[in-house]
C-alpha positions as semicolon CSV with decimal commas, in nm:
position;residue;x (nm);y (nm);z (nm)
1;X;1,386;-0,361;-3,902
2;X;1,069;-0,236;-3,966
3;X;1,026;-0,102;-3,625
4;X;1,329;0,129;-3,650
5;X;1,159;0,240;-3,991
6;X;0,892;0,318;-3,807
7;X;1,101;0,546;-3,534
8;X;1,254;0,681;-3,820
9;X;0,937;0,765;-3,997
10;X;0,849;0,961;-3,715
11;X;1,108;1,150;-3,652
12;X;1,070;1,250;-4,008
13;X;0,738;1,332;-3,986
14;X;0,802;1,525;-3,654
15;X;1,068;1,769;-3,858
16;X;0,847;1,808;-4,134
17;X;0,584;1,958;-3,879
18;X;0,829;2,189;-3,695
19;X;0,860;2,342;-4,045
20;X;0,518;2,396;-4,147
21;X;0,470;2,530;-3,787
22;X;0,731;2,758;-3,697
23;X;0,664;2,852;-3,352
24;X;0,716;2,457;-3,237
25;X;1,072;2,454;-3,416
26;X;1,244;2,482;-3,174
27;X;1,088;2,194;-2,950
28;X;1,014;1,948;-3,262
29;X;1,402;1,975;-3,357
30;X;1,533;1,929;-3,009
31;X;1,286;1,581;-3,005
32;X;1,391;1,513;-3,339
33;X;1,740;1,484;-3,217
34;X;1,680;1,297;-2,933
35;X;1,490;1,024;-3,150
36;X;1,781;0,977;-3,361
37;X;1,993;0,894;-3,118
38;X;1,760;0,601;-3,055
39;X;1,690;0,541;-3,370
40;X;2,074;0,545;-3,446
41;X;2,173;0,309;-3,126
42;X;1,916;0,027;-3,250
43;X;2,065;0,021;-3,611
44;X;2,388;0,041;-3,479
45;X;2,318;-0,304;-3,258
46;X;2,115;-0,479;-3,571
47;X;2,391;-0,426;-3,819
48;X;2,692;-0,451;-3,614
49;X;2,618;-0,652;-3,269
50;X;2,828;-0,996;-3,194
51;X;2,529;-1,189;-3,270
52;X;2,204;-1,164;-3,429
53;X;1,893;-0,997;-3,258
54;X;1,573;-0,936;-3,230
55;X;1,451;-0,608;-3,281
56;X;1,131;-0,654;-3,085
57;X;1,299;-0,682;-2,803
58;X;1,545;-0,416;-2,813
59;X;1,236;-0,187;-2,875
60;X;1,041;-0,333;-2,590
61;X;1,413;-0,271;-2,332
62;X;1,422;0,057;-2,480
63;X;1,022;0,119;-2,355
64;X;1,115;-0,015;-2,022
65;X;1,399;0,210;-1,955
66;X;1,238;0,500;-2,053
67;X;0,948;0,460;-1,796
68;X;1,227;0,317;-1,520
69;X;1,333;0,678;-1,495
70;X;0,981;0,794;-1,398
71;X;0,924;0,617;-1,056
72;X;0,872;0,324;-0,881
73;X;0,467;0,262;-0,986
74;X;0,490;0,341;-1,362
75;X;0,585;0,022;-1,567
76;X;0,591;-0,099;-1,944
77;X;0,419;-0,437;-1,996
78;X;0,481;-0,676;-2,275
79;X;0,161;-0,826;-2,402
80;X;0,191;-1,118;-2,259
81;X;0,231;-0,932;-1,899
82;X;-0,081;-0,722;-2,018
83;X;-0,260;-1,041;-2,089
84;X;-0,207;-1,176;-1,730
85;X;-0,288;-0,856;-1,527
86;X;-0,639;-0,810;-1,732
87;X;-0,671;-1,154;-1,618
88;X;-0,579;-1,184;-1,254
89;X;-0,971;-1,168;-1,083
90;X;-0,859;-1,457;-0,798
91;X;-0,961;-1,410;-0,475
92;X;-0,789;-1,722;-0,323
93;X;-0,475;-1,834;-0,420
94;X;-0,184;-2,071;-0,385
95;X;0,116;-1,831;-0,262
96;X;0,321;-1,766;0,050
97;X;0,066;-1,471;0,197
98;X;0,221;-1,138;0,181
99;X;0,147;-0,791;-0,011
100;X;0,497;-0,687;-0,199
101;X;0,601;-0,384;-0,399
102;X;0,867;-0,220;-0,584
103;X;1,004;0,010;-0,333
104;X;1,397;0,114;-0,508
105;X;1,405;-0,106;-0,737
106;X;1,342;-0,395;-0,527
107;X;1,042;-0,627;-0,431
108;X;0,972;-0,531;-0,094
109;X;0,745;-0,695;0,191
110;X;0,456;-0,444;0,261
111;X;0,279;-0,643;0,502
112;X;0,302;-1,062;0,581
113;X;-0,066;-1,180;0,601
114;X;-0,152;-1,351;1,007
115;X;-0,124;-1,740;1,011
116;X;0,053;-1,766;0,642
117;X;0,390;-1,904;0,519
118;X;0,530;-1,549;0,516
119;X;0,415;-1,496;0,848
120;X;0,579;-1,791;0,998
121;X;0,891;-1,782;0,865
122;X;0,958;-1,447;1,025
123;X;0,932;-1,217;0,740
124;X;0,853;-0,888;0,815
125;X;0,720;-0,516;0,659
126;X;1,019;-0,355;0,456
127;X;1,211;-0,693;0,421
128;X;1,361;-0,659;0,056
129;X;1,294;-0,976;-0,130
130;X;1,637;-0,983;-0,355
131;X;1,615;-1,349;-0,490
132;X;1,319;-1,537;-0,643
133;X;1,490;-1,934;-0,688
134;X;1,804;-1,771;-0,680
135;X;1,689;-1,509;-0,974
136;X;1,757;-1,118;-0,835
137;X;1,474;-0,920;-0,842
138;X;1,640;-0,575;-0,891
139;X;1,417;-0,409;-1,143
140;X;1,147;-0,722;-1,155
141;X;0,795;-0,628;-1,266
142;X;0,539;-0,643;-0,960
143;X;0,348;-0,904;-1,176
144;X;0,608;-1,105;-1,280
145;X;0,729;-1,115;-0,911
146;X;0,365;-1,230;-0,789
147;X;0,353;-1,532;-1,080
148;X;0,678;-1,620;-0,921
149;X;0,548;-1,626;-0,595
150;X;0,239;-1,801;-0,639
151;X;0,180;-2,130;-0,761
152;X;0,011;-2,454;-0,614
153;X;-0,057;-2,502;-0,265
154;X;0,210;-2,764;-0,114
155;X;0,469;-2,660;-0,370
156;X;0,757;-2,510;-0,270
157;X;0,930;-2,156;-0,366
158;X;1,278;-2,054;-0,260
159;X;1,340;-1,682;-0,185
160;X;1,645;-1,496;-0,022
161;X;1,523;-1,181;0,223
162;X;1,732;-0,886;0,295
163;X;1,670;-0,661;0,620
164;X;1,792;-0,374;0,711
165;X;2,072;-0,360;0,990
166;X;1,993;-0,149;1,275
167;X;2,329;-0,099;1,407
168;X;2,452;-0,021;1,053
169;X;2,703;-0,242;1,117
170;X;2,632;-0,390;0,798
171;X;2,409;-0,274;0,487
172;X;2,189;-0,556;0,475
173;X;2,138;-0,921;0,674
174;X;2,060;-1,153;0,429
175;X;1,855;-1,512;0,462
176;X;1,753;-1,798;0,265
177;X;1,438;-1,929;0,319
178;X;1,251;-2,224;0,203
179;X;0,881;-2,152;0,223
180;X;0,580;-2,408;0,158
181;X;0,293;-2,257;-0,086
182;X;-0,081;-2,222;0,086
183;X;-0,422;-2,163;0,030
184;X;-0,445;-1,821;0,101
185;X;-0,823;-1,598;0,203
186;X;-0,794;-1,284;0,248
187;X;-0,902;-1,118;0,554
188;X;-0,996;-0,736;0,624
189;X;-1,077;-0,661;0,928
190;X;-1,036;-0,773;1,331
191;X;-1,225;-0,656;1,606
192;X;-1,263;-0,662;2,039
193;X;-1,386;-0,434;2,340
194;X;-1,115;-0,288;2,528
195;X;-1,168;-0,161;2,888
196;X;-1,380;0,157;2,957
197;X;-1,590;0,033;2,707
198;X;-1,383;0,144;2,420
199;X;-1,379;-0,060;2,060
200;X;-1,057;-0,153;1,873
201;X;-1,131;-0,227;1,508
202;X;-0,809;-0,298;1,321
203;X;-0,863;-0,253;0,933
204;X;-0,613;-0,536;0,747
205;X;-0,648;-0,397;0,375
206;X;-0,877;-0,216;0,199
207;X;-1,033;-0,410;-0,021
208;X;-1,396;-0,438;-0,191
209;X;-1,565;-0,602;0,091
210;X;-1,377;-0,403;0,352
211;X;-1,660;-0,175;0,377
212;X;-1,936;-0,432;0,482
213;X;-1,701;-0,615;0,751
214;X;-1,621;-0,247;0,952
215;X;-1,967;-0,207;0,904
216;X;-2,061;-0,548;1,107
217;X;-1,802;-0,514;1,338
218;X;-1,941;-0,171;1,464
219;X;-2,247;-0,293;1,479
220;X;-2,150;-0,535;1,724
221;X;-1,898;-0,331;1,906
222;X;-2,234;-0,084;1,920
223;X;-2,422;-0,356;2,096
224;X;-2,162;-0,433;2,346
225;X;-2,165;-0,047;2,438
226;X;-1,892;0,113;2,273
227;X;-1,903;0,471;2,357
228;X;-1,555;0,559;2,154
229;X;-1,348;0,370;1,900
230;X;-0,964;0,279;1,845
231;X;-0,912;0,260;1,458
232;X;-0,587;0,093;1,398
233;X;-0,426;0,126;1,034
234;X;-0,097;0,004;1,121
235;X;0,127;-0,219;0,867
236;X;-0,219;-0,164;0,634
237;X;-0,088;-0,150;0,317
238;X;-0,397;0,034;0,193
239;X;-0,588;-0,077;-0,162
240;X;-0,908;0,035;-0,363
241;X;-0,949;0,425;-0,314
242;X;-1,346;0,356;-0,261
243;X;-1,278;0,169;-0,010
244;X;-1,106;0,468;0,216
245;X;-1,363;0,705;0,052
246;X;-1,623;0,476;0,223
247;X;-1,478;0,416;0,502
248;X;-1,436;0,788;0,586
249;X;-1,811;0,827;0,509
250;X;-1,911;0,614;0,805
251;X;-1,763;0,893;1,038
252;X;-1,749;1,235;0,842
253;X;-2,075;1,436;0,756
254;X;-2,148;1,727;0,619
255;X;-2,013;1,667;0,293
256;X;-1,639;1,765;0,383
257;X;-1,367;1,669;0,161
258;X;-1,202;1,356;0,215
259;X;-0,927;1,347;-0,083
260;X;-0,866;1,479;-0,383
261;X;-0,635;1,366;-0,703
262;X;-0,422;1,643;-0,907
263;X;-0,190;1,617;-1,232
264;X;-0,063;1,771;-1,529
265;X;-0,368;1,752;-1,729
266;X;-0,716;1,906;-1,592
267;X;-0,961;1,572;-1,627
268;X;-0,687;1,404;-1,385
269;X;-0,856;1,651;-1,087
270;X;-1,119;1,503;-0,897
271;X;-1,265;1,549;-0,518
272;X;-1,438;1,275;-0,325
273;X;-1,640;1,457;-0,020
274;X;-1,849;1,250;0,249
275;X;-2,239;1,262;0,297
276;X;-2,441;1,502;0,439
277;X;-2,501;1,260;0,765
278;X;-2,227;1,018;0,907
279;X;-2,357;0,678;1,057
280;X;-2,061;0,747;1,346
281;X;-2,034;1,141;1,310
282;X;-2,003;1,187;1,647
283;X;-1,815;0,884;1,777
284;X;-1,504;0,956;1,960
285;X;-1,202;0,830;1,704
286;X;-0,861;0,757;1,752
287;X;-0,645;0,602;1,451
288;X;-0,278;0,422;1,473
289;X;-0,066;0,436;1,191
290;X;0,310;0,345;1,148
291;X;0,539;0,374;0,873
292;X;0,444;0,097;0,719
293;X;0,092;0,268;0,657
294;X;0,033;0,314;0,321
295;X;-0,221;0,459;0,022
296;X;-0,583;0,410;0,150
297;X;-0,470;0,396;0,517
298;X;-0,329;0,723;0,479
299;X;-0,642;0,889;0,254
300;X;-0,832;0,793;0,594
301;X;-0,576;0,906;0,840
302;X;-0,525;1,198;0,635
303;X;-0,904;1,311;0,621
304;X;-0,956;1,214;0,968
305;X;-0,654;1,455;1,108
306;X;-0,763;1,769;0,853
307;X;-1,109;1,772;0,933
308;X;-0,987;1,740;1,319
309;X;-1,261;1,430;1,323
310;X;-1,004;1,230;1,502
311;X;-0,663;1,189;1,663
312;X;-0,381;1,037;1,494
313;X;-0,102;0,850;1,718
314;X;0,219;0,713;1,594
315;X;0,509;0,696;1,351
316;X;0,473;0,933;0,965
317;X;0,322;0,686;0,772
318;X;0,480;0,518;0,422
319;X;0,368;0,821;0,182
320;X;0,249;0,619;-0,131
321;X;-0,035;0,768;-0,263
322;X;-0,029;0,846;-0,663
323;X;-0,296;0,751;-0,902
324;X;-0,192;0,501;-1,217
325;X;-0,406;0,447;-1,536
326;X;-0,315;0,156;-1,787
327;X;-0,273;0,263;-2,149
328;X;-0,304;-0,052;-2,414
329;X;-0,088;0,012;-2,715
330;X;-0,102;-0,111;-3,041
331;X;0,088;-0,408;-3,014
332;X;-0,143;-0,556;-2,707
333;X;0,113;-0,442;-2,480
334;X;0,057;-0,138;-2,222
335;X;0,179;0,129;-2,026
336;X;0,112;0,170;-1,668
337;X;0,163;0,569;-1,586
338;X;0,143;0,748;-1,304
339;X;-0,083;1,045;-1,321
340;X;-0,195;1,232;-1,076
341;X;-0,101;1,229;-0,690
342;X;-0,381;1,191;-0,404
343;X;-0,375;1,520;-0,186
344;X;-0,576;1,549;0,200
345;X;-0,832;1,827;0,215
346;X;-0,596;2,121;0,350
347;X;-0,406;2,047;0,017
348;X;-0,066;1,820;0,131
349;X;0,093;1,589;-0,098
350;X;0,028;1,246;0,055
351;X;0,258;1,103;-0,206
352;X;0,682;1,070;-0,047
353;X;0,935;1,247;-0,162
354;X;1,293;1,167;-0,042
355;X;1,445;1,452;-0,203
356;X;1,243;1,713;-0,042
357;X;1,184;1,550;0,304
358;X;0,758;1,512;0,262
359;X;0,500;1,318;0,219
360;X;0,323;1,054;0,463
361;X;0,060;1,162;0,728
362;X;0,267;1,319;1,015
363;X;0,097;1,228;1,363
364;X;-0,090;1,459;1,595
365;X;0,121;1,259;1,847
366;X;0,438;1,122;1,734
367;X;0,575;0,820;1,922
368;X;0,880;0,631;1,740
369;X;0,936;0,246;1,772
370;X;1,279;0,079;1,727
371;X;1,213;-0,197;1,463
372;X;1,310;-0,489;1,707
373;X;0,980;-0,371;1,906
374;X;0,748;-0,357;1,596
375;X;0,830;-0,694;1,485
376;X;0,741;-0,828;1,822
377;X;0,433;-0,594;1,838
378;X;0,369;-0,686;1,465
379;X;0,351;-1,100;1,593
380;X;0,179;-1,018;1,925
381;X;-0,106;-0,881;1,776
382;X;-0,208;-1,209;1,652
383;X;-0,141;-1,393;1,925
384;X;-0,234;-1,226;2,226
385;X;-0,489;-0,959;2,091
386;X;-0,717;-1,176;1,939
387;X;-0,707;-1,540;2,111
388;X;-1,020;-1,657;1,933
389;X;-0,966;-1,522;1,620
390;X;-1,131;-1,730;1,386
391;X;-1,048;-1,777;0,992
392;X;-1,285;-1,519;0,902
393;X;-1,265;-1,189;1,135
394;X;-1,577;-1,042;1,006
395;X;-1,772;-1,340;1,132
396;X;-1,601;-1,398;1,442
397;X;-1,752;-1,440;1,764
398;X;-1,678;-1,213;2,035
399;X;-1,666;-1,395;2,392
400;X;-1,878;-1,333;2,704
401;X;-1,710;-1,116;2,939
402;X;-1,625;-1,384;3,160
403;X;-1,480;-1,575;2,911
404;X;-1,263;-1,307;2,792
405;X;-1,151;-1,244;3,130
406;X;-1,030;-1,541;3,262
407;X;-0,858;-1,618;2,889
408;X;-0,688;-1,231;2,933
409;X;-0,542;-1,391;3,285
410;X;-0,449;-1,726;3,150
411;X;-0,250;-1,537;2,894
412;X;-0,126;-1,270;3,182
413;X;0,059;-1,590;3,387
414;X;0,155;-1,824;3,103
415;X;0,309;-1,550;2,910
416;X;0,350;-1,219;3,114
417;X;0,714;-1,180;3,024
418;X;0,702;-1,213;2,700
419;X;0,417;-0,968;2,633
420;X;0,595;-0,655;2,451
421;X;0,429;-0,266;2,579
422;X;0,248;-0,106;2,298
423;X;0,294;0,242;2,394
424;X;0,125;0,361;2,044
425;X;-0,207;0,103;2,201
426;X;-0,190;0,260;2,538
427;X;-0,145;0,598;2,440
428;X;-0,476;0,583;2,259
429;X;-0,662;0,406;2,570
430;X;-0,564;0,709;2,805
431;X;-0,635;1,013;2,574
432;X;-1,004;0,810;2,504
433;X;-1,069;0,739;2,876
434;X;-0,988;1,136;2,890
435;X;-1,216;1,260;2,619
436;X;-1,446;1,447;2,908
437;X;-1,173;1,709;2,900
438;X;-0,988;1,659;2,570
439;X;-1,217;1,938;2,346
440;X;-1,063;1,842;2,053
441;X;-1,202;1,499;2,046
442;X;-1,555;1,650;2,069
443;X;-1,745;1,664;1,730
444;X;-1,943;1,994;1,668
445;X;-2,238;1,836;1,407
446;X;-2,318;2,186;1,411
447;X;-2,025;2,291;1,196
């Protein structure tokens, strides 16, 4: 009750103000009205409603379906939500190993971590997580989905996947599964020589130690004579924002742009530029992407292709890219609002919008993949690319040459026909072996 005094109170107070001031009338009285409807609705449901009911809560729905019609990344916490998020520092944890969002309304699989639970059981980037222990997630918080998910290792969480049909033969499949919590460590980064002595560096997530690990690994890659590099962002669901800001550093100089954030209100605009020198400024550069590319991925791809410091191969990537700031109210509880969007140096929105066909980082070269073919490129990787991988990329070992090349042979008999073509891979190998002709893979430090 005292809550809808306190809605009423306002209102009240807002009237009184469009009177003293005139030239807001008109805007104060249409808000006015619009308050009283709420106001009316609540008192409606205390005094009349089957059975009795808390106020609180009613208030706290109300808060929640005002910032559902906003988008998918603004969200009202209760406090005791609030109180968990502040509190979430882990950096191992008992879960099933994938990075989920709210994509629609639903909890959707961003990417399925290598040699998890997730990862074995199949699941796979854009795979719509609809049940939670038979619970729908339609319009779950992303926290409240994680706590779900989480949870001792050895326990056991059951979850029911929907994927979309290619055939369209049917909306969705659908699928139980029964998955086992782990231990889960996060990993950032994997690395190998390719032939012509070109490196392949694929960046996992951009976290705050991604920076160091790229760092080693092209150190390394240096010392076995890479002469150009293969950067490969694909199903990276991106991260911290200084992490792609740093990242970009290590290969653009003369303090050029790398992104900027815009909104409504002026102290939401700010640039990030590179250095004056780049440790790789001159470093031949290709970077994969896919649509499954998303946030800092695409701040890096996105620099990369408008400062023409490198070539971008493959499918428009996700387009997620808007800034959110947490608001604590007065009740402990908060409000997590979008805004301001992240922008690429020539000024394009990196953020999606279905309505108006944009958004993502379009390739230089554009080559599509039917899903079937990613998901078997997606579980190749793993297996075939990196046959020593060890639990900690950064740290891993890379193999003699000899080594490597009777392993890549074992592999080529044991399991040549099951080896999928990664055209996106290839594509990148040929235009690098060609950079003697290709101008625009040639960096002018002069400019």
């Amino acid at each position: 009750m005292k809550n809808i005094r306190k809605l009423a109170v306002i209102a009240v107070i807002s009237l009184c103000i469009g009177i003293i001031f005139p030239y807001a009338n008109y805007a104060i009285d249409k808000t006015y009205q619009q308050l009283k409807v709420l106001v009316d609705v609540l008192e409606i449901i205390r005094e009349n409603y089957v059975e009795e009911i808390d106020a609180q809560k009613l208030i706290y729905g109300a808060a929640r379906g005002m910032v559902k019609q906003l988008d998918d990344f603004s969200q009202f916490m209760e406090p005791d939500m609030y109180k968990r998020v502040k509190s979430d520092t882990e950096g191992e944890f008992g879960g099933i190993g994938i990075r989920v969002d709210i994509r629609d309304g639903w909890l959707t699989v961003v990417t399925p971590l290598p040699k998890t639970p997730a990862f074995e059981a199949g699941l796979y980037p854009a795979d719509k997580i609809i049940k939670i222990e038979g619970e729908t997630t339609k319009d779950i918080l992303l926290e409240e989905a994680v706590k779900l998910l989480r949870g001792v290792p050895g326990t056991k969480v059951n979850i029911t996947i929907a994927r979309d049909n290619e055939d369209k033969s049917k909306e969705w499949i659908t699928k139980d599964i029964t998955l086992t919590r782990a231990l889960i460590v996060m990993e950032n980064t994997k690395f190998k020589m390719l032939d012509s002595n070109i490196g392949y560096i694929k960046i996992i997530d951009f976290t705050g130690h991604v920076v160091n690990d790229v760092e080693k690994d092209l150190k390394k890659l240096k010392k076995l004579g890479m002469e150009a590099l293969i950067m490969d962002l694909r199903f990276n669901p991106g991260g911290l924002l200084m992490a792609s800001v740093d990242i970009s550093k290590l290969f653009l100089d003369s303090n050029k742009m790398i992104v900027y954030t815009n909104g409504r209100n002026k102290q939401n605009y700010q640039e990030f530029r590179a250095n004056s020198k780049a440790v790789y400024g001159k470093l031949p550069l290709v970077i994969l992407v896919n649509g499954a590319s998303a946030s800092a991925s695409e701040i890096v791809a996105g620099a990369m292709q408008d400062n023409k410091r490198a070539v971008i191969i493959g499918d428009t990537t996700f387009g997620k890219a808007s800034v959110q700031s947490i608001i604590p109210l007065a009740d402990k509880s908060a409000l997590r609002l979008t805004i301001a969007k992240y922008y690429t140096p020539s000024g394009k929105s990196i953020q999606r919008d279905d309505k108006n066909h944009t958004g993502g980082i379009k390739p230089d070269i554009e080559i599509k993949v039917t899903r079937d073919i990613q998901i078997k490129l997606f579980r190749q990787n793993d297996e075939f690319f990196f046959p020593d991988d060890s639990k900690s990329a950064g740290k891993k070992t890379i193999v003699g040459k000899a080594k490597e090349k009777e392993k890549k042979q074992a592999i080529k008999e044991k399991d040549k026909k099951k080896l999928i073509k990664d055209e996106i891979l290839d594509r990148a190998l040929e235009i690098l072996k060609a950079r003697d002709i290709l101008g625009n893979l040639a960096v002018n430090s002069e400019k």
